[in-house]
Chimera marker file (.cmm) of the C-alpha trace (Angstrom):
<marker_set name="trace">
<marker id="1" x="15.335" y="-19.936" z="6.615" r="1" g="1" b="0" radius="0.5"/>
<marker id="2" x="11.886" y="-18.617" z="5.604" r="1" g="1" b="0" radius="0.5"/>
<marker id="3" x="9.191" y="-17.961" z="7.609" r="1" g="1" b="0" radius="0.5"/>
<marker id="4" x="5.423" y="-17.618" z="6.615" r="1" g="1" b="0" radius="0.5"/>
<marker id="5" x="4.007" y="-18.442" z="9.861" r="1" g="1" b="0" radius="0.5"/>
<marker id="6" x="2.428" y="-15.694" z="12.393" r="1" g="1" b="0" radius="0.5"/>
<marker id="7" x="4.255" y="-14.129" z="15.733" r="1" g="1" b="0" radius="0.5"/>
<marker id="8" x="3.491" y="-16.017" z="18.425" r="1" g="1" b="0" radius="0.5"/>
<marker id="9" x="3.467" y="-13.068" z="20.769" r="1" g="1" b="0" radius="0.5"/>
<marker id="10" x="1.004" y="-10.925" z="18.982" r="1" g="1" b="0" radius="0.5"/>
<marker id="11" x="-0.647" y="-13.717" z="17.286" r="1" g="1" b="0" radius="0.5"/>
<marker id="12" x="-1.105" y="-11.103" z="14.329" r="1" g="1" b="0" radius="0.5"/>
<marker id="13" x="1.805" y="-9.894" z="12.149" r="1" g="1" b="0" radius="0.5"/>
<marker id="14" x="3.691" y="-11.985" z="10.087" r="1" g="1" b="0" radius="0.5"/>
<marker id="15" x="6.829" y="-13.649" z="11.132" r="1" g="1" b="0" radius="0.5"/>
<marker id="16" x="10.076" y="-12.691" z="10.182" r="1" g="1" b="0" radius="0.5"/>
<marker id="17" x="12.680" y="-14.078" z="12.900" r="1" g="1" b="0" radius="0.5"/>
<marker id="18" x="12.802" y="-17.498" z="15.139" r="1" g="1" b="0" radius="0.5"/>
<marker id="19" x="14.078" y="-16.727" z="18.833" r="1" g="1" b="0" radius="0.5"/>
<marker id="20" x="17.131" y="-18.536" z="19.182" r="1" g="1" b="0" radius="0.5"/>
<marker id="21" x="16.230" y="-18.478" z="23.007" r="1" g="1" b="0" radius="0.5"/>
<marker id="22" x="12.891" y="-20.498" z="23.140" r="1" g="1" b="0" radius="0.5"/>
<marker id="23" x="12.036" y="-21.277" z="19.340" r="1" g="1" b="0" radius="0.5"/>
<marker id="24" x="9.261" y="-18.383" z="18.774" r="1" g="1" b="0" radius="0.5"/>
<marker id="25" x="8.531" y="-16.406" z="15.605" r="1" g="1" b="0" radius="0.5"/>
<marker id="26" x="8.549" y="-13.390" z="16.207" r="1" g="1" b="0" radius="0.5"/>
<marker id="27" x="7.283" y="-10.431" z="14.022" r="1" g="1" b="0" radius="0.5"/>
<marker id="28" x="10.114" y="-7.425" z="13.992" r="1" g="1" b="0" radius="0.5"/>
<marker id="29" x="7.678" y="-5.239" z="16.048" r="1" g="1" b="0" radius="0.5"/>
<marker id="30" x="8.642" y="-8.273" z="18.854" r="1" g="1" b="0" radius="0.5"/>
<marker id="31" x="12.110" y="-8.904" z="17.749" r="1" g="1" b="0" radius="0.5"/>
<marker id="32" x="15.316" y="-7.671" z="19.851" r="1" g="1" b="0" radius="0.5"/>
<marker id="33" x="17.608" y="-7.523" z="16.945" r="1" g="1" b="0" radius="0.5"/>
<marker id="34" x="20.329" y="-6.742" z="19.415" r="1" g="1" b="0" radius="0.5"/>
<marker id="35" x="20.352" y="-9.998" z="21.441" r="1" g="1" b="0" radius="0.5"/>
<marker id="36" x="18.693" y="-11.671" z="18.823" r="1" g="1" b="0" radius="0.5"/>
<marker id="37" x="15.703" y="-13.085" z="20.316" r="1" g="1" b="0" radius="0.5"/>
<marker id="38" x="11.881" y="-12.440" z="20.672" r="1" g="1" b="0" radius="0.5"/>
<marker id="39" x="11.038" y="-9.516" z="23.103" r="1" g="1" b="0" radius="0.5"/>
<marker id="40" x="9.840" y="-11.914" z="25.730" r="1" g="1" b="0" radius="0.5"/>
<marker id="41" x="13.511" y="-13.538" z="25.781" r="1" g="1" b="0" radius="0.5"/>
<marker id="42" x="15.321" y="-10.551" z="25.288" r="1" g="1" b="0" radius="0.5"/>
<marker id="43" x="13.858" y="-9.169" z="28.865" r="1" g="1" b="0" radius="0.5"/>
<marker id="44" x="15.916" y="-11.398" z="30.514" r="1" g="1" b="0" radius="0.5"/>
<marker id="45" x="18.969" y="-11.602" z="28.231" r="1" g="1" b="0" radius="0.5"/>
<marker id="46" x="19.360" y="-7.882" z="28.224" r="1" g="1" b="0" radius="0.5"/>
<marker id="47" x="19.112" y="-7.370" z="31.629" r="1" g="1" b="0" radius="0.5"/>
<marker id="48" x="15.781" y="-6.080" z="31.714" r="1" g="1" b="0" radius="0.5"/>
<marker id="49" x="15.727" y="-3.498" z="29.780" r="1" g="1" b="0" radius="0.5"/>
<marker id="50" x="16.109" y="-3.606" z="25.927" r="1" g="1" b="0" radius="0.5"/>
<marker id="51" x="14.173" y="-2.229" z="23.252" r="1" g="1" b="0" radius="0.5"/>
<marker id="52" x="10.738" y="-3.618" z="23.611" r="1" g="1" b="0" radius="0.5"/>
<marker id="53" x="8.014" y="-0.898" z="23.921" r="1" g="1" b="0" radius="0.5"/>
<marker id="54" x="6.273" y="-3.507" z="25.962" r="1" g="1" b="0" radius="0.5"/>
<marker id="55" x="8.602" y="-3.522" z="28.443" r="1" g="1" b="0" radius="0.5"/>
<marker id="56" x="6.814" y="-2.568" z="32.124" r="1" g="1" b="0" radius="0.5"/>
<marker id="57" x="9.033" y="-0.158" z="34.073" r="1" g="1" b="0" radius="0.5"/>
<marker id="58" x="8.603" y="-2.650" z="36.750" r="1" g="1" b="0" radius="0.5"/>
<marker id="59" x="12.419" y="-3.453" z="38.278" r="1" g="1" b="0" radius="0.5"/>
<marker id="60" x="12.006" y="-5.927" z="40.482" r="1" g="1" b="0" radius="0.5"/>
<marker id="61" x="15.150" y="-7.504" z="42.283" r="1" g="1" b="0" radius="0.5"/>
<link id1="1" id2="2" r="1" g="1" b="0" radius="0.2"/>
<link id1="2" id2="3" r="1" g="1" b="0" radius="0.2"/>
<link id1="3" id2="4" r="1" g="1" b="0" radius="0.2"/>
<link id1="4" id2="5" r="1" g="1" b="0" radius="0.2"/>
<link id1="5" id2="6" r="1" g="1" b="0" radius="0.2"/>
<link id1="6" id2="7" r="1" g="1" b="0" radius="0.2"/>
<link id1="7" id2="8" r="1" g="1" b="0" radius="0.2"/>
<link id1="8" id2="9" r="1" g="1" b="0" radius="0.2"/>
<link id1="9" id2="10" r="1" g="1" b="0" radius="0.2"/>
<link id1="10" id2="11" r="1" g="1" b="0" radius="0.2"/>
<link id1="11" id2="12" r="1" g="1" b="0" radius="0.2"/>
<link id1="12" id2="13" r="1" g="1" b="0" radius="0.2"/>
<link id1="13" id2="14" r="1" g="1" b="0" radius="0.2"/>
<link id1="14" id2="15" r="1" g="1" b="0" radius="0.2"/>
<link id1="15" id2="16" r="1" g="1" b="0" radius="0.2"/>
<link id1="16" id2="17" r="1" g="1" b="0" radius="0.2"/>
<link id1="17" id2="18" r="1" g="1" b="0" radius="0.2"/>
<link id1="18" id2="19" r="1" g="1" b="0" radius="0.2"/>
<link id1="19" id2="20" r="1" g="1" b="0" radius="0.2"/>
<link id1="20" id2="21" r="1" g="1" b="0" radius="0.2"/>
<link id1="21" id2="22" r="1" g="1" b="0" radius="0.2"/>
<link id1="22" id2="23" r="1" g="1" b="0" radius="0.2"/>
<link id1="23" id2="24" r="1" g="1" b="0" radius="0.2"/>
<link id1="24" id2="25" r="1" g="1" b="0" radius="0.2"/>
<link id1="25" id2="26" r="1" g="1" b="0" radius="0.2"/>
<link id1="26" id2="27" r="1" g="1" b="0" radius="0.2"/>
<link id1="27" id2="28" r="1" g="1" b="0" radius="0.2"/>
<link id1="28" id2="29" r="1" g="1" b="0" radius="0.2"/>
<link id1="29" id2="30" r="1" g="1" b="0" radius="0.2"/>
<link id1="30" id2="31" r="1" g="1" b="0" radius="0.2"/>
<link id1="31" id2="32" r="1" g="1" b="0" radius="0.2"/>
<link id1="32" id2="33" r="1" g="1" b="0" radius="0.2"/>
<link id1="33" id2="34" r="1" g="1" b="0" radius="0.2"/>
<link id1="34" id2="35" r="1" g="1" b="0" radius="0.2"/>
<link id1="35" id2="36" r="1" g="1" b="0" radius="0.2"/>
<link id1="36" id2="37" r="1" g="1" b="0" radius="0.2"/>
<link id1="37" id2="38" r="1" g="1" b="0" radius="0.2"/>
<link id1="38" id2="39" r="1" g="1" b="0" radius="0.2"/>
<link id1="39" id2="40" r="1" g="1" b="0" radius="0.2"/>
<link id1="40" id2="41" r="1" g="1" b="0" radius="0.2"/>
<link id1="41" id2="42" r="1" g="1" b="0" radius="0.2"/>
<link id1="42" id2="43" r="1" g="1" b="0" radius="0.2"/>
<link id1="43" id2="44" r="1" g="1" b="0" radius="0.2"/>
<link id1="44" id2="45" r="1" g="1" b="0" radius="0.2"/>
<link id1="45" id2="46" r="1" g="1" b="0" radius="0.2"/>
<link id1="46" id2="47" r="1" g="1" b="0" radius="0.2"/>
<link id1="47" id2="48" r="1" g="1" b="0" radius="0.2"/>
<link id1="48" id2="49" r="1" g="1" b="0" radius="0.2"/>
<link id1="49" id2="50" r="1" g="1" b="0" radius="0.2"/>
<link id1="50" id2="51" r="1" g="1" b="0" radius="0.2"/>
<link id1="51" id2="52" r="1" g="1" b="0" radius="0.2"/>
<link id1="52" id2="53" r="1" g="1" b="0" radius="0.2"/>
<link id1="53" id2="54" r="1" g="1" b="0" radius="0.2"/>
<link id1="54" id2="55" r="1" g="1" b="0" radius="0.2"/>
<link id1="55" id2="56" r="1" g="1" b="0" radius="0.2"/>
<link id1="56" id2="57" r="1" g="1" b="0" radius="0.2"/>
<link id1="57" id2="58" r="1" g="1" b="0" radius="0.2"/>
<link id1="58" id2="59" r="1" g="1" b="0" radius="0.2"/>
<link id1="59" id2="60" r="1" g="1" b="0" radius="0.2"/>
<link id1="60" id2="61" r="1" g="1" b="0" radius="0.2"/>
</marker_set>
């Protein structure tokens, strides 16, 4: 599917992906190619951790 819309969690790049979690485009600079999701989702399917350089060091239980 093509995409020409804008990420919806920077609200400035160009999207390339749709989170298969919640329906998002996502821009690959917000894009967990891993779990394939936006980085939002992938927080919580990854455990937590992942590959977003967003991602707070915060590890609450």
């Amino acid at each position: 599917m093509s995409l020409t819309g804008i990420c919806q969690v920077c609200e400035t790049a160009r999207a390339d992906h749709t989170c298969r979690t919640c329906g998002r485009q996502a821009c690959p600079e917000h894009w967990n190619d891993a779990v394939g999701a936006c980085s939002p989702c992938a927080r919580g399917l990854d455990g937590g951790g992942g590959t977003d350089p967003d991602n707070s060091t915060d590890h609450r239980r």
